[in-house]
C-alpha positions as CSV (number, residue, x, y, z in Angstrom):
1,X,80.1,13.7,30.5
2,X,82.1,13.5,28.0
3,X,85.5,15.2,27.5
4,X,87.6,16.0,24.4
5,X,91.4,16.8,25.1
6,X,92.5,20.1,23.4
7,X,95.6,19.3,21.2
8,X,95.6,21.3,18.9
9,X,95.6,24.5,20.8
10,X,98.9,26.2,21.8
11,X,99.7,26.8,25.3
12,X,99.0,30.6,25.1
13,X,96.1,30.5,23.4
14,X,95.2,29.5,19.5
15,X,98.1,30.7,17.1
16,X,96.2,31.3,13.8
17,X,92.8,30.7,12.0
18,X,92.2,29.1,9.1
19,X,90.1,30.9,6.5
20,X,86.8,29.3,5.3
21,X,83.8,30.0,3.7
22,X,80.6,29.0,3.2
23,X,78.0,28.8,0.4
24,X,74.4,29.3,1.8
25,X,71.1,29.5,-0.7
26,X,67.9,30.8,0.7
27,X,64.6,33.1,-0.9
28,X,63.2,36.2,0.7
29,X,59.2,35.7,0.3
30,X,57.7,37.9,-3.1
31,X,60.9,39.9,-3.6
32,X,60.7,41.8,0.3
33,X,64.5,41.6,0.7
34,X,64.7,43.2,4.0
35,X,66.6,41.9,7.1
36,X,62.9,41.1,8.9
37,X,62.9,37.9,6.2
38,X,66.7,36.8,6.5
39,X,67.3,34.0,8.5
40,X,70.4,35.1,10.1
41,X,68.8,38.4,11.1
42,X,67.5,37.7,14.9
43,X,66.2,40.2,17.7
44,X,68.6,40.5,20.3
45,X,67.6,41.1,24.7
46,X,65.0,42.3,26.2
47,X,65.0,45.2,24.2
48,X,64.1,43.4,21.1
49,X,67.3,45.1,19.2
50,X,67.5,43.2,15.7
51,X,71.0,41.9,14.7
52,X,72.8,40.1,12.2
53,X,74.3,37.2,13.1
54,X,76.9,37.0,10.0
55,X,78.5,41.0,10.1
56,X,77.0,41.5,14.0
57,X,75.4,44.8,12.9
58,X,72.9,46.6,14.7
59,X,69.5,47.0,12.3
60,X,68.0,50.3,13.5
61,X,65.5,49.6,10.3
62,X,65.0,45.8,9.7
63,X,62.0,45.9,8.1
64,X,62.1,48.7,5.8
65,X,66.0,48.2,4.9
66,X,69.0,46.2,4.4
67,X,71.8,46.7,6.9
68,X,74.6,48.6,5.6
69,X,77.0,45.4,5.5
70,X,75.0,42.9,4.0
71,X,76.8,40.4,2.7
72,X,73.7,38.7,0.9
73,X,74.1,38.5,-3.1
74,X,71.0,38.3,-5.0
75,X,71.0,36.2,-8.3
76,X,69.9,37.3,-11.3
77,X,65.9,37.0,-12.4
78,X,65.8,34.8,-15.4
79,X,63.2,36.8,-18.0
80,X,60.9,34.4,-19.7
């Protein structure tokens, strides 16, 4: 096993975060942008409850809607 020494973390506990983001392309399939074709939306237990795992929301309707804090920002169509 291997072990990695903690040394950046203060005694109590960690002191701040640093703030990061991250740039992340994918495609919903024939323009069905519901959270049933997101990759980050997942079903959650036993009960099969469906989540997002970027805002953590609860998607009552997954594959009839968006949840309500979807961060996901669709590009612009190019018209030919």
């Amino acid at each position: 096993m291997i072990t990695t020494p903690v040394t950046a973390m203060h005694e109590n506990g960690v002191t701040y975060y640093t703030p990061a983001q991250i740039q992340y392309s994918f495609g919903f399939p024939e323009d069905k942008t519901v959270c049933q074709w997101c990759p980050f939306c997942y079903a959650s237990g036993e009960l099969k409850r469906y989540v997002c795992r970027i805002t953590g929301e609860l998607l009552p309707y997954p594959f009839t809607s968006r949840g309500m804090r979807c961060p996901v920002i669709f590009e612009d169509k190019e018209v030919e």
